[in-house]
N, C-alpha and C positions, 0 to 999 in steps of 0.2 A: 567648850566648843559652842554651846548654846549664844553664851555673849557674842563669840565668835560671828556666828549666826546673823543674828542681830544687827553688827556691828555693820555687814555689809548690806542689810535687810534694807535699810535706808538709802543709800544710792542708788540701788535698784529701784527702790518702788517712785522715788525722786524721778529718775530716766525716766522710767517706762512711762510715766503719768508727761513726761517733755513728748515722748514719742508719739503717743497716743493724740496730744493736742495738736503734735506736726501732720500727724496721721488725719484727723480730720480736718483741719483746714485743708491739706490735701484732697480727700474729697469732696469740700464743700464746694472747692475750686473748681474739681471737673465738672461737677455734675451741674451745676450754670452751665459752668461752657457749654455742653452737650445739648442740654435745654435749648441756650442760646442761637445753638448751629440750627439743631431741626427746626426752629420756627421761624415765620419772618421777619422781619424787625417792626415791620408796622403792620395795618390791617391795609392800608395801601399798598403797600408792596405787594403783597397775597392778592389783595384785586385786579393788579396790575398782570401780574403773573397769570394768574388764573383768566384773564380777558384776553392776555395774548395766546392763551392755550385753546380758549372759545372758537377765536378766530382761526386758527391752523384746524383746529376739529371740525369746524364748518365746512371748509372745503378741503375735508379727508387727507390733510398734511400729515398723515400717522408720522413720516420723517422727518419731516421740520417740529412736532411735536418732541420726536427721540432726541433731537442736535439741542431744543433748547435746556430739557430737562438734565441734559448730560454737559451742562454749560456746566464752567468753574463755578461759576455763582450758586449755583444749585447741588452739586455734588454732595453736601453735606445737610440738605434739606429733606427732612421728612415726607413731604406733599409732591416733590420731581420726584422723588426716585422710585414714591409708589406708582406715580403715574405710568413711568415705566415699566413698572410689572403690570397695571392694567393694558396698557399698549399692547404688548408684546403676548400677553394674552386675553383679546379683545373678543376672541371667537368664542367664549364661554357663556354662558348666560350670567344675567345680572348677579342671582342669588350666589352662584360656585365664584363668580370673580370679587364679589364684596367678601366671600369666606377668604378667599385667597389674598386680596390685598390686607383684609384684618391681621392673620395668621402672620401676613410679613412684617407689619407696622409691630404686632404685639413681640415677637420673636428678636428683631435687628434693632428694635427703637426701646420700646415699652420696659424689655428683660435686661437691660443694660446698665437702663435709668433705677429699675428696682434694684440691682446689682446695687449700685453705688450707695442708693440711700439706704440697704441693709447698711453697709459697712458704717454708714455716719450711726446707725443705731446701735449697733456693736460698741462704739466706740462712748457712746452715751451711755450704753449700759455699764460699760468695763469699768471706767476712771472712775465712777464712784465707788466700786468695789477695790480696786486697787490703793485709791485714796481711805477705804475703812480698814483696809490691811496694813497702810503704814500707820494711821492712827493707834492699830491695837499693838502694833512691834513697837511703838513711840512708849506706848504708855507701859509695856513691858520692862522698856528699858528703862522707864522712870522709874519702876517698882526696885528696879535695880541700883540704882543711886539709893534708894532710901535703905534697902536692905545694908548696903555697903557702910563701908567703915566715916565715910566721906557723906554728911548729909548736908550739904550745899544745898541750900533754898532757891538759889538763883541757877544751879546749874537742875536741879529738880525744875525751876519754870520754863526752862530751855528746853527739857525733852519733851513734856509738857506741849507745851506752844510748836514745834516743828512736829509732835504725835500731828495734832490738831490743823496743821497746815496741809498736811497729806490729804486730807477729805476735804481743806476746802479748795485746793488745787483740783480735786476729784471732779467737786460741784462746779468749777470754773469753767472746768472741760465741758461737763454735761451738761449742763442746761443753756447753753448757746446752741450746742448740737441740737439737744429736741428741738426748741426753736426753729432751727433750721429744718430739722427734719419734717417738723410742720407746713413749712411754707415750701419746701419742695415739691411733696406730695401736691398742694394746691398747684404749682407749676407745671408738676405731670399731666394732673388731670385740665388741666387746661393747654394744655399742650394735647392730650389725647381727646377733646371735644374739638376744638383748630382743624384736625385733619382728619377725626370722622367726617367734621361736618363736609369738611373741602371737597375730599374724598368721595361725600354721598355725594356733591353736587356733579361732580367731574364723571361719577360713570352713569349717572343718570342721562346725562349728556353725550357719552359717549355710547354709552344702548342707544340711545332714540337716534343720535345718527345710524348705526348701525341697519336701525327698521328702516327708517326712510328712504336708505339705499338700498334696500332688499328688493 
């Protein structure tokens, strides 16, 4: 039964180490995308955006400010749709509306992006332990050709070498993923300095018109 065992021990851990590296190219995939959507494409673009919001906040357009933010182009941008929530609740004072815009960028944007890059570490973590579990069922079943009646050298280097293949299939997976997992984090966070900063600019702007019309 144990051979048995074994026997299927290998295809399994073969798959799972295929799944695990579909699995993460999978999320290396979204979480760009996602990246990609909340932020602008340029730093032009952001100034542009942000100069025609100046100018609608100037002369208290809160509605032309709501129609642009809620434009297709913006839908999927981090910096409209917080603005949004500051609009819409504009009568707060500075300190409760910068908690409130925080509390929603960290919640819809920030928690989602951590989502995804756990999973890429998950995955970094796993395939090298499932690649050191085919390794030790490899080397199992070599001890088994040697015990056997049948001591073939060459099918002895076969289990051998596919043990051995297992971990480095592991390490194939895994250290692309950290990799990655590194430079996303730098993405995040610079993706979350991007719209703090925007962010501070925009209700600072938005209080002082506020007073000025008071």
């Amino acid at each position: 039964m144990f051979d048995t065992i074994l026997h299927y021990a290998e295809p399994v851990i073969f798959g799972s180490l295929g799944m695990l590296g579909l699995l993460g190219t999978f999320l290396v995939i979204l979480v760009f995308r996602k990246i990609g959507q909340k932020r602008f494409r340029s730093q032009r673009a952001s100034n542009e955006f942000l100069d025609d919001v100046r100018a609608r906040l100037n002369e208290k357009d809160y509605d032309g400010i709501v129609q642009l933010c809620d434009s297709p182009p913006y839908w999927a941008k981090a910096v409209p749709q917080l603005i949004l929530v500051a609009i819409a609740n504009r009568k707060l004072s500075l300190s409760k509306l910068t908690q409130l815009v925080t509390q929603r960028f960290e919640r819809e944007v920030l928690a989602e992006l951590s989502y995804l890059h756990l999973g890429m570490a998950v995955v970094a973590k796993t395939a090298p332990l499932i690649g050191l579990l085919g390794t030790v069922t490899g080397i199992i079943g070599s001890f088994s050709v040697i015990s056997g009646d049948s001591k073939d050298p060459n099918q002895l280097a076969q289990e051998i070498g596919l043990a051995l293949m297992a971990t480095m299939f592991g390490l194939l997976i895994a250290i692309p993923m950290t990799l990655l997992g590194g430079y996303v984090m730098v993405r995040i966070g610079r993706l979350n300095d991007e719209v703090n900063g925007q962010m501070s600019e925009f209700l600072i702007d938005l209080k002082g018109q506020s007073v000025a019309h008071e």
